[in-house]
LOLUM-45754 format. One record per residue: x, y, z of N, C-alpha, C in turn; residue in one letter. Coordinates in nm, 3 decimals, padded with zeros to 5 digits, always signed. Layout:
       nc1       nc2       nc3      cac1      cac2      cac3       cc1       cc2       cc3   aa
         X         Y         Z         X         Y         Z         X         Y         Z    A
...
***
This chain:
       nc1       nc2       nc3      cac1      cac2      cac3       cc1       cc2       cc3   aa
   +17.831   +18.308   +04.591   +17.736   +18.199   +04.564   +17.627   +18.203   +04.669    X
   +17.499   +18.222   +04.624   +17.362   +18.207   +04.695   +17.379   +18.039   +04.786    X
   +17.341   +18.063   +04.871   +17.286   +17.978   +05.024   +17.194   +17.923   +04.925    X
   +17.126   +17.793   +04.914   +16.979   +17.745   +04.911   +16.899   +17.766   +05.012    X
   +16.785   +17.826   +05.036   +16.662   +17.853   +05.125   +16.623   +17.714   +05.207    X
   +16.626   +17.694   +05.343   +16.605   +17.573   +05.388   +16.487   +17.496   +05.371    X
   +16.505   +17.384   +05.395   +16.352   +17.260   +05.288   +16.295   +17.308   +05.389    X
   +16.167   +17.314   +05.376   +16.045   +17.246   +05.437   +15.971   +17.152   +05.467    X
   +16.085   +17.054   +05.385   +16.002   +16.904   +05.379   +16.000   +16.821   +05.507    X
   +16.099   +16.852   +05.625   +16.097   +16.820   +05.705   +15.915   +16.831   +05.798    X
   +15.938   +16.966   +05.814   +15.784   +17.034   +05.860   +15.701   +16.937   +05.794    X
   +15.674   +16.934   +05.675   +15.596   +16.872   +05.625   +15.548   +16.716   +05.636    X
   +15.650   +16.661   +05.634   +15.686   +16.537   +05.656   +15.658   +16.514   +05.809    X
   +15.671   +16.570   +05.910   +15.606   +16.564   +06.072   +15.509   +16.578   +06.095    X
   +15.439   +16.692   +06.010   +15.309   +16.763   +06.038   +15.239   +16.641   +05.949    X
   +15.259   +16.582   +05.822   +15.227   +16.475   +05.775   +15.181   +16.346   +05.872    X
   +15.319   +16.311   +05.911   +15.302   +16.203   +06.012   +15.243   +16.177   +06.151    X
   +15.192   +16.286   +06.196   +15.101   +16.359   +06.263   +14.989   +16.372   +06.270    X
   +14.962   +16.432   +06.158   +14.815   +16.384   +06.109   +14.733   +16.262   +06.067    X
   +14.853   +16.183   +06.050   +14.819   +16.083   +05.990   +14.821   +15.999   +06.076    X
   +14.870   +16.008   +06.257   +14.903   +15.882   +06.350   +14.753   +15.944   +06.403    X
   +14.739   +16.107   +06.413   +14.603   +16.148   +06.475   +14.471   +16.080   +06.404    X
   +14.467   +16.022   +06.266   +14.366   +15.985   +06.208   +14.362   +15.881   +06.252    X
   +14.496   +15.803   +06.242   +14.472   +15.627   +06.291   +14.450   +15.623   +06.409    X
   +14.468   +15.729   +06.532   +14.390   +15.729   +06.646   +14.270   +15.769   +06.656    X
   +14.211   +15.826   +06.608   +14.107   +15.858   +06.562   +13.996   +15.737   +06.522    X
   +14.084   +15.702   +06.420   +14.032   +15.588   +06.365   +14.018   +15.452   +06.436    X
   +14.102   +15.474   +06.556   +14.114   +15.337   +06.609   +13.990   +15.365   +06.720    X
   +13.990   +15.481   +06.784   +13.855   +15.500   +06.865   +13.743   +15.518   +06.832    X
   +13.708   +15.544   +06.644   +13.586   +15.497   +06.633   +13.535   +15.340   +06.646    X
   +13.694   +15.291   +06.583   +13.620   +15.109   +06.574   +13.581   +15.119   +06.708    X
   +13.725   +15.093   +06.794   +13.671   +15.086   +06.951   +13.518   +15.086   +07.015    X
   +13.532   +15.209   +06.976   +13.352   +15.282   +07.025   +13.244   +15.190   +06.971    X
   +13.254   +15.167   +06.822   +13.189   +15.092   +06.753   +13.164   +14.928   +06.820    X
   +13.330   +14.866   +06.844   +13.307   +14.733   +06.920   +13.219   +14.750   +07.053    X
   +13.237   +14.856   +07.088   +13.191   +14.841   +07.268   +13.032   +14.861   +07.267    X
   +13.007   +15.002   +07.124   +12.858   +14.971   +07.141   +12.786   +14.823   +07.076    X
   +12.863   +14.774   +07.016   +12.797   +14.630   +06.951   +12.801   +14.532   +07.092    X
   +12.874   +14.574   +07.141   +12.885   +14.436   +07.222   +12.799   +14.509   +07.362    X
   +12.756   +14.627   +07.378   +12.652   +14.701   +07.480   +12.559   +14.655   +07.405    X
   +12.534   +14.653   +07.319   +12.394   +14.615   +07.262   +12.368   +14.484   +07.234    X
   +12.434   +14.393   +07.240   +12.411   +14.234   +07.237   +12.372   +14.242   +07.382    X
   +12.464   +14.279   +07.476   +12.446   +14.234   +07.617   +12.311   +14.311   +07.679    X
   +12.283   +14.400   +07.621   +12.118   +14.461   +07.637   +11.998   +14.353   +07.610    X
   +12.046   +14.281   +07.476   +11.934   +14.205   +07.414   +11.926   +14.082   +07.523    X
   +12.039   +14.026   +07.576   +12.039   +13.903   +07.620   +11.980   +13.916   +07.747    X
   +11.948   +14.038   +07.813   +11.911   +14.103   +07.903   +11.776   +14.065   +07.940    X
   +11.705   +14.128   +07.830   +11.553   +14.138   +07.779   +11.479   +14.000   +07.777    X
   +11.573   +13.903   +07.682   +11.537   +13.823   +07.671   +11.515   +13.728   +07.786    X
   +11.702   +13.711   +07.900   +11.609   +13.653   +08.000   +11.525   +13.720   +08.139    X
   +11.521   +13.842   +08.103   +11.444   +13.911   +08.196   +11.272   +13.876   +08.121    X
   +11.248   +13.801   +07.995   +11.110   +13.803   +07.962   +11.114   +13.634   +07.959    X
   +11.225   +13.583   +07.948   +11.179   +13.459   +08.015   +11.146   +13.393   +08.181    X
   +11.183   +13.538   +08.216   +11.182   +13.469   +08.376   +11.024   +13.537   +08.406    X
   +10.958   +13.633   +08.359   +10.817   +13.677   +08.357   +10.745   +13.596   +08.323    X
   +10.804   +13.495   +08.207   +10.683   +13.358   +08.145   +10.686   +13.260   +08.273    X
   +10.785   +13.231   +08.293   +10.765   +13.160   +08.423   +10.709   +13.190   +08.527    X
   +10.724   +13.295   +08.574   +10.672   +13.348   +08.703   +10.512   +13.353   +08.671    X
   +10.471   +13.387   +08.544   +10.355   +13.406   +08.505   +10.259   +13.234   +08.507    X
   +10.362   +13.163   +08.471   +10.292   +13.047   +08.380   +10.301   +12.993   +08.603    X
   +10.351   +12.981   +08.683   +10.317   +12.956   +08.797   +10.235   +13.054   +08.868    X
   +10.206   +13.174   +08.858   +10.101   +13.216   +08.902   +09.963   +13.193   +08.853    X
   +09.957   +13.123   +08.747   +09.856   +13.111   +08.681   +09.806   +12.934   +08.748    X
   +09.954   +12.865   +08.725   +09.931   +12.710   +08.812   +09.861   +12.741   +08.951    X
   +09.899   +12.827   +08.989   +09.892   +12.847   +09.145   +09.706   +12.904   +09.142    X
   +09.667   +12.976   +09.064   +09.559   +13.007   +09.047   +09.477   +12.926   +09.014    X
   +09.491   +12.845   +08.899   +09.394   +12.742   +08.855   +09.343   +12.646   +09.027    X
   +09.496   +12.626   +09.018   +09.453   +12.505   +09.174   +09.361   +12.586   +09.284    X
   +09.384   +12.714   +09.282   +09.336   +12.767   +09.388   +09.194   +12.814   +09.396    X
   +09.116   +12.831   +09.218   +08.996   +12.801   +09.156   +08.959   +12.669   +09.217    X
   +09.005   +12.562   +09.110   +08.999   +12.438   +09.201   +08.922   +12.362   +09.298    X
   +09.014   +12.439   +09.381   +09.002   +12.419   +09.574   +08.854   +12.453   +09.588    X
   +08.817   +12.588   +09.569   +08.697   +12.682   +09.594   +08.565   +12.605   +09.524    X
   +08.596   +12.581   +09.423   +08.516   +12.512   +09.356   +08.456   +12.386   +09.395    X
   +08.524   +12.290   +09.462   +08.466   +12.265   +09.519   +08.420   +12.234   +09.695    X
   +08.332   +12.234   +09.723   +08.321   +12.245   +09.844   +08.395   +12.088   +10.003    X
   +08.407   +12.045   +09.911   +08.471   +11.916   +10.010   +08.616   +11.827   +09.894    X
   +08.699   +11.837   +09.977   +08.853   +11.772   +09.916   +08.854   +11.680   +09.936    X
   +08.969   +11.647   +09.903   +08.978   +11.487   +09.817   +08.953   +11.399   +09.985    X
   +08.978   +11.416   +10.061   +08.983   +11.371   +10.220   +08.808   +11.321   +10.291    X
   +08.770   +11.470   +10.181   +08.605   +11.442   +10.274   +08.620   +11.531   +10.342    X
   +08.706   +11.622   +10.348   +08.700   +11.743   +10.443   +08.673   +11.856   +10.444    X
   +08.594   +11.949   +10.475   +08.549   +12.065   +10.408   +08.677   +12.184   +10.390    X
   +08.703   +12.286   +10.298   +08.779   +12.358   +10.240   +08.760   +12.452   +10.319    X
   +08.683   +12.462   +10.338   +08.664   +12.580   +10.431   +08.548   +12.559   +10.532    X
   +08.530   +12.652   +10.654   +08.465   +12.685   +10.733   +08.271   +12.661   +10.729    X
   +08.297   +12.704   +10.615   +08.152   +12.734   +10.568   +08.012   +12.616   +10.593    X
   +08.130   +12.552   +10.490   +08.036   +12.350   +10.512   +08.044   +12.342   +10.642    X
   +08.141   +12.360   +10.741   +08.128   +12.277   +10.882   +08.062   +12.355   +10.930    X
   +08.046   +12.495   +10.954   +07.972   +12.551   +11.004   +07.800   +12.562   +10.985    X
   +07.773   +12.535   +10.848   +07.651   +12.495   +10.831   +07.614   +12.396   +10.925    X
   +07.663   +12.241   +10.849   +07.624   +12.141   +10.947   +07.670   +12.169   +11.067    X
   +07.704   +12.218   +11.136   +07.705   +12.227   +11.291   +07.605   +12.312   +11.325    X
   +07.515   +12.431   +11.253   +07.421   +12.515   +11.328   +07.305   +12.384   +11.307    X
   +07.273   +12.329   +11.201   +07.192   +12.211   +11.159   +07.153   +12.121   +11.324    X
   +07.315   +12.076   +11.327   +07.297   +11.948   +11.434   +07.274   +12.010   +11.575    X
   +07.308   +12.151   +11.638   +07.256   +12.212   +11.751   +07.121   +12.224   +11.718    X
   +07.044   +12.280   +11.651   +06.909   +12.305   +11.621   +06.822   +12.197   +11.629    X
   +06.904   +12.075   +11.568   +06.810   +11.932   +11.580   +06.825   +11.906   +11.742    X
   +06.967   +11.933   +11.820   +06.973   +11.863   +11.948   +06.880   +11.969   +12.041    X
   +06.878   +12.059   +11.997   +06.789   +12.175   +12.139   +06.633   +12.121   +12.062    X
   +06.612   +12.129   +11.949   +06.417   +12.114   +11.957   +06.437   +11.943   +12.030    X
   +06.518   +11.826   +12.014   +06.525   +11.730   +12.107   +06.486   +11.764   +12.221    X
   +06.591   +11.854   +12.260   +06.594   +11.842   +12.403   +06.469   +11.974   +12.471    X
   +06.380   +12.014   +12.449   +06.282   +12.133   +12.459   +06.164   +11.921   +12.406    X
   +06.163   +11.883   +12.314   +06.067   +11.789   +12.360   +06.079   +11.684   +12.458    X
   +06.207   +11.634   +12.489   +06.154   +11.558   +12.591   +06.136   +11.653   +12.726    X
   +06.221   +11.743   +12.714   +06.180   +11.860   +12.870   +06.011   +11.862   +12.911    X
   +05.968   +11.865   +12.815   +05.815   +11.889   +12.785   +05.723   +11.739   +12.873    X
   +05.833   +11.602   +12.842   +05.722   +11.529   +12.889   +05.734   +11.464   +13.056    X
   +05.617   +11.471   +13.078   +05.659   +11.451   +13.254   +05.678   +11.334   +13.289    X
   +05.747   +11.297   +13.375   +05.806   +11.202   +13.466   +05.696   +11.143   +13.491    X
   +05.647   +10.988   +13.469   +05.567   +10.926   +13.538   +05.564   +10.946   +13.695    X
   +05.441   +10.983   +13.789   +05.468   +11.049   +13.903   +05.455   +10.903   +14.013    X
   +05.368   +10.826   +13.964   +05.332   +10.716   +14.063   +05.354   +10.564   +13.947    X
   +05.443   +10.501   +14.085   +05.455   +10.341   +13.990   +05.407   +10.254   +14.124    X
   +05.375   +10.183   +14.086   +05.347   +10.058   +14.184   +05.383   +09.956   +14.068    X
   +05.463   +09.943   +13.978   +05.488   +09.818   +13.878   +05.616   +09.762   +13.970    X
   +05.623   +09.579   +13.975   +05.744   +09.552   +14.003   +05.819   +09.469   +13.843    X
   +05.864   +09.496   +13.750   +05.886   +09.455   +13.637   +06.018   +09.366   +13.646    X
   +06.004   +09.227   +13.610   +06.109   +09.114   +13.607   +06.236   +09.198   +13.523    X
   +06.341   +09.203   +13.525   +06.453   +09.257   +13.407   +06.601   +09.161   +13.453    X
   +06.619   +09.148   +13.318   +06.748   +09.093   +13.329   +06.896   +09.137   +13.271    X
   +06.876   +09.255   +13.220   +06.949   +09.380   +13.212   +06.868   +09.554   +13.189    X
   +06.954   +09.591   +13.217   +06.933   +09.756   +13.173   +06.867   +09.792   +13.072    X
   +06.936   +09.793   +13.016   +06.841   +09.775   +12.871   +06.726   +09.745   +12.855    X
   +06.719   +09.581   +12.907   +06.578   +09.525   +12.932   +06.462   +09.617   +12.987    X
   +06.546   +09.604   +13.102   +06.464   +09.725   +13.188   +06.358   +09.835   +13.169    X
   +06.475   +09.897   +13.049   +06.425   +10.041   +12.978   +06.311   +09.978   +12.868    X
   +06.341   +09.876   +12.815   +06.266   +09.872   +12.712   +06.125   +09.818   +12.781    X
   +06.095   +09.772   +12.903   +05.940   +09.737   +12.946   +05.913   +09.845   +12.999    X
   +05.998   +09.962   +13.046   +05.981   +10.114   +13.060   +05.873   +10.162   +13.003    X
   +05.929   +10.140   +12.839   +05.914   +10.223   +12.751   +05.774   +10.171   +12.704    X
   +05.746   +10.002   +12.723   +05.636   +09.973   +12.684   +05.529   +10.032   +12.731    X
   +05.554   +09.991   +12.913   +05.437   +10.025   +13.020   +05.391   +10.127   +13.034    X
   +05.514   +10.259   +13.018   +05.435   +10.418   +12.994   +05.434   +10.457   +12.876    X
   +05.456   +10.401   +12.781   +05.453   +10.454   +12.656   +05.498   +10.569   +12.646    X
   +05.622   +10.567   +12.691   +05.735   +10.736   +12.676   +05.854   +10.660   +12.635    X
   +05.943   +10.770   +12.563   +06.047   +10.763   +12.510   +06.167   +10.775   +12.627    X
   +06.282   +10.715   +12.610   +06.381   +10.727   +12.709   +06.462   +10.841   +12.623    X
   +06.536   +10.941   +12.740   +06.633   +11.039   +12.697   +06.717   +10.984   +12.637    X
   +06.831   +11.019   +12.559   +06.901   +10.984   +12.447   +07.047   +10.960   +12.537    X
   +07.045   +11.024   +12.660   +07.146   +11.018   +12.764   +07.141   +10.899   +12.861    X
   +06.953   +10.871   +12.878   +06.939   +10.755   +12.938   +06.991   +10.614   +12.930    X
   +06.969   +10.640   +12.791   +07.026   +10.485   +12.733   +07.112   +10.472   +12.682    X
   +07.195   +10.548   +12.663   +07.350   +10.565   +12.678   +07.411   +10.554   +12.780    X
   +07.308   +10.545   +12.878   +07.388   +10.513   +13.027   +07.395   +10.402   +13.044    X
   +07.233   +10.360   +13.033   +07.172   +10.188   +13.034   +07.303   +10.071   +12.986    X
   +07.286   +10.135   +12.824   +07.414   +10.032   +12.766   +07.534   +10.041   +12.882    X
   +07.577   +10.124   +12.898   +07.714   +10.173   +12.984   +07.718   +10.007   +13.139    X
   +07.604   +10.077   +13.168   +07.578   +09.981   +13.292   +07.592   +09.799   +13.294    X
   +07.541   +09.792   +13.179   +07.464   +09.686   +13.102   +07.636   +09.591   +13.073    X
   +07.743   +09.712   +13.009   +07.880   +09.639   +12.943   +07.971   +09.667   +13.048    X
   +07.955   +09.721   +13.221   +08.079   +09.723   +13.283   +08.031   +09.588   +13.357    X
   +07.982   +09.511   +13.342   +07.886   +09.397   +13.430   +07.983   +09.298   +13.352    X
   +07.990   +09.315   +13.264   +08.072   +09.211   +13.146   +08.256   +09.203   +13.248    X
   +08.268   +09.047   +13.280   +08.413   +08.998   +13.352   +08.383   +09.034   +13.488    X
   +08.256   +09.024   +13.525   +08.237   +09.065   +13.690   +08.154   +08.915   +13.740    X
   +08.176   +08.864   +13.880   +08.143   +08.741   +13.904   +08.002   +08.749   +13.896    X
   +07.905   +08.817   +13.912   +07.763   +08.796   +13.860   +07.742   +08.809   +13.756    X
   +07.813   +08.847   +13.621   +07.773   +08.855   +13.484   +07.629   +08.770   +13.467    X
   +07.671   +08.651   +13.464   +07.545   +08.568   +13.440   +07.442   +08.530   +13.490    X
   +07.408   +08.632   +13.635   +07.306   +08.666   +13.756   +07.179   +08.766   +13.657    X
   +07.052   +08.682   +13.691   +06.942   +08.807   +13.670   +06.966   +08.924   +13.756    X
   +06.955   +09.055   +13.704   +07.006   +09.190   +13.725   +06.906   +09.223   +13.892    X
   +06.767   +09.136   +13.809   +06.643   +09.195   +13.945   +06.712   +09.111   +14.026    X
   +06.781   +08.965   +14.036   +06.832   +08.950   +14.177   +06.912   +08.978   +14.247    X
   +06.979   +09.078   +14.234   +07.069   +09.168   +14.263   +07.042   +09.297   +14.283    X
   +06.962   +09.391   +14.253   +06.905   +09.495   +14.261   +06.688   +09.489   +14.255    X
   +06.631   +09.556   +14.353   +06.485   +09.551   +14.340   +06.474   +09.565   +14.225    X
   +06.359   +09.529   +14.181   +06.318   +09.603   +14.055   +06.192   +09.695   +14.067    X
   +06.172   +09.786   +14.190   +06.110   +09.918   +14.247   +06.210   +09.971   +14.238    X
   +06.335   +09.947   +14.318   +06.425   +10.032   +14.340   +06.518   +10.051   +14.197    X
   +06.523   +09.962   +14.078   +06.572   +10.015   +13.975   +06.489   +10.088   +13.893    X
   +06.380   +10.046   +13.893   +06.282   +10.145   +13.820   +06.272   +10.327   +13.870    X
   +06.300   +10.308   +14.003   +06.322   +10.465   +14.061   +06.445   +10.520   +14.020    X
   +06.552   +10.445   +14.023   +06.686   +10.469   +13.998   +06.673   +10.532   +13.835    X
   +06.607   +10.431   +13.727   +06.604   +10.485   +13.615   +06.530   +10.611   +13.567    X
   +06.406   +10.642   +13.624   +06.343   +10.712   +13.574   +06.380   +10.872   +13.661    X
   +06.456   +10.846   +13.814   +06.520   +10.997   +13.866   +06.650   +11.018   +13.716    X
   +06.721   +10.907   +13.705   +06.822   +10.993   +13.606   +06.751   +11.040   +13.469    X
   +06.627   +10.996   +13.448   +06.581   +11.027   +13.306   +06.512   +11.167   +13.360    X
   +06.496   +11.186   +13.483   +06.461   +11.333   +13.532   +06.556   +11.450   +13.505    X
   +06.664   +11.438   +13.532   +06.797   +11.529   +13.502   +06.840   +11.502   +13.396    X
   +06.823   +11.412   +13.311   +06.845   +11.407   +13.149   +06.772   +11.513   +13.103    X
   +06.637   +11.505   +13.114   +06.530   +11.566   +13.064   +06.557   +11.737   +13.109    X
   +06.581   +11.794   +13.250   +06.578   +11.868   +13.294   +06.705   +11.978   +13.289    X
   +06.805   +11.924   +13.269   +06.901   +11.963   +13.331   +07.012   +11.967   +13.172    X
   +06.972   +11.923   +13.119   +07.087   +11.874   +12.965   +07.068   +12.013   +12.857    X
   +07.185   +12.045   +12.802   +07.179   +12.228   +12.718   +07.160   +12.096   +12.585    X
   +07.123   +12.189   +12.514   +07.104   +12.130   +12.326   +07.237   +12.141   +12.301    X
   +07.338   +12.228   +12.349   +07.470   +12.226   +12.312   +07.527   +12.162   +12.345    X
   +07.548   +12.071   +12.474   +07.609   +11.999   +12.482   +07.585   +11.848   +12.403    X
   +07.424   +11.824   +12.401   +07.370   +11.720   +12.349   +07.437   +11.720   +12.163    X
   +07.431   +11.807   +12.111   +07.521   +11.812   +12.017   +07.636   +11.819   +11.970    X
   +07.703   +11.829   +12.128   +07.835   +11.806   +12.096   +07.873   +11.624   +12.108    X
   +07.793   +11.594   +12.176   +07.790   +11.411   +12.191   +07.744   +11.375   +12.042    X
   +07.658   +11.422   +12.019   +07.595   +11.365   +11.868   +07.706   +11.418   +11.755    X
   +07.813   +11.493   +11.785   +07.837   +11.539   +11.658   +07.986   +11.432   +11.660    X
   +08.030   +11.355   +11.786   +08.099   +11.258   +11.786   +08.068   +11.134   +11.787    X
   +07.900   +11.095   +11.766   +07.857   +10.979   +11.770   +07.791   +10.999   +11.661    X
   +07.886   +10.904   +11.522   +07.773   +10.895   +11.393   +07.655   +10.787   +11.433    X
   +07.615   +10.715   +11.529   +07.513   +10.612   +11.559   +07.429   +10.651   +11.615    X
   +07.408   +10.844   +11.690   +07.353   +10.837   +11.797   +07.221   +10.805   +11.776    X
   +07.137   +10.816   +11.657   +07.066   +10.792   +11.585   +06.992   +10.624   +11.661    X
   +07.074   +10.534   +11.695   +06.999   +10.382   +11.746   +06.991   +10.422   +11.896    X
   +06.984   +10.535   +11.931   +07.013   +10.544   +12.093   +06.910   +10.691   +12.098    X
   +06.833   +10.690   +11.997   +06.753   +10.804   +12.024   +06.577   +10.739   +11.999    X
   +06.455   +10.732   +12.106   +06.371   +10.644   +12.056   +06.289   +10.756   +11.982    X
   +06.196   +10.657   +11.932   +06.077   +10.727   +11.823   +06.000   +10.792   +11.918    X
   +05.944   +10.900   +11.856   +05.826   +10.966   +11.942   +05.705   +10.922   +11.945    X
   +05.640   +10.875   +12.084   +05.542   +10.791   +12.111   +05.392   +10.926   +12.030    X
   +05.297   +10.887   +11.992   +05.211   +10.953   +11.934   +05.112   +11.011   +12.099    X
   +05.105   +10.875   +12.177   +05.035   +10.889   +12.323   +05.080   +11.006   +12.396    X
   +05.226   +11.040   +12.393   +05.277   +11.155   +12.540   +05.201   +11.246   +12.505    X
   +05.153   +11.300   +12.664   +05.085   +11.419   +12.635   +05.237   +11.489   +12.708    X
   +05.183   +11.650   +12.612   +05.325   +11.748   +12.689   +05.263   +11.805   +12.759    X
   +05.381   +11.848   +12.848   +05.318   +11.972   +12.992   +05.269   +12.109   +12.879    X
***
């Protein structure tokens, strides 16, 4: 009696099951691949998106930051009254030296009354200056009578306050007294400094007199 030839179905049946666990692995690393690039590619998009929202912002404040900074430039004095820049102050400041030196180049110019024989009644400084100003018809330095006043208000809570000034001092000897310091006002004073007093005195303006039409200049 013939042997039967051994199955093959075994082989078959392995090599089957084999192929078939290799497909479902196979198969399982395409989904895989598939999930990971879906979900690489969502996380790309969300990327973009807030990497282009954070550019609108950055943009939409550089642009705030610009407008204001137009703004500013635009105009020349802020909300304060203060100039923005350099420019405005520096203008008006070459302005107010230029006005204080041609000042001070005209009164340099006018001479010192040389001879007085006047004895003039005064009952302050001030006073004083102002029958000065009548009798020679010259202007007092702008330093002079800034002194005058000075003199005029430390007298104020002193036991002669209410003493005529001439009885207390000549009135030769104050008239010399006034018109040597209106000598070194005149002589001796830079336009720069005179503008640096004027550029802290908005009044200096009541402490500066009119120019007499009479002075003759040296």
């Amino acid at each position: 009696m013939k042997r039967a030839a051994p199955s093959q179905e075994p082989l078959d049946v392995s090599s089957g099951d084999s192929s078939g666990s290799d497909s479902d692995q196979l198969g399982g690393k395409d989904k895989g691949g598939s999930a990971s690039k879906a979900a690489a590619g969502a996380e790309d998009v969300k990327r973009v998106v807030l990497h282009k929202e954070s550019q609108d912002v950055s943009s939409d404040d550089d642009l705030s930051s610009d407008s204001d900074d137009d703004a500013g430039k635009g105009n020349a004095w802020n909300a304060f009254g203060l100039p923005n820049s350099s420019k405005a102050a520096s203008t008006a400041e070459g302005a107010l030296i230029r006005r204080a030196e041609m000042y001070q180049q005209y009164m340099k110019r006018i001479p010192v009354p040389a001879y007085r024989d006047s004895v003039i009644p005064f009952t302050s400084w001030l006073g004083l200056a102002g029958s000065l100003k009548q009798l020679y018809e010259q202007p007092l330095h702008y330093l002079t009578n800034v002194l005058l006043k000075k003199w005029d208000q430390q007298r104020i809570g002193s036991d002669d306050e209410h003493r005529r000034l001439d009885a207390i001092i000549h009135p030769a000897r104050a008239e010399t007294l006034v018109w040597a310091t209106e000598e070194v006002h005149r002589l001796t004073t830079s336009g720069q400094h005179l503008a640096s007093l004027w550029a802290s005195d908005p009044m200096y303006h009541a402490h500066v007199d009119p120019v007499f039409a009479s002075v003759k200049l040296e």
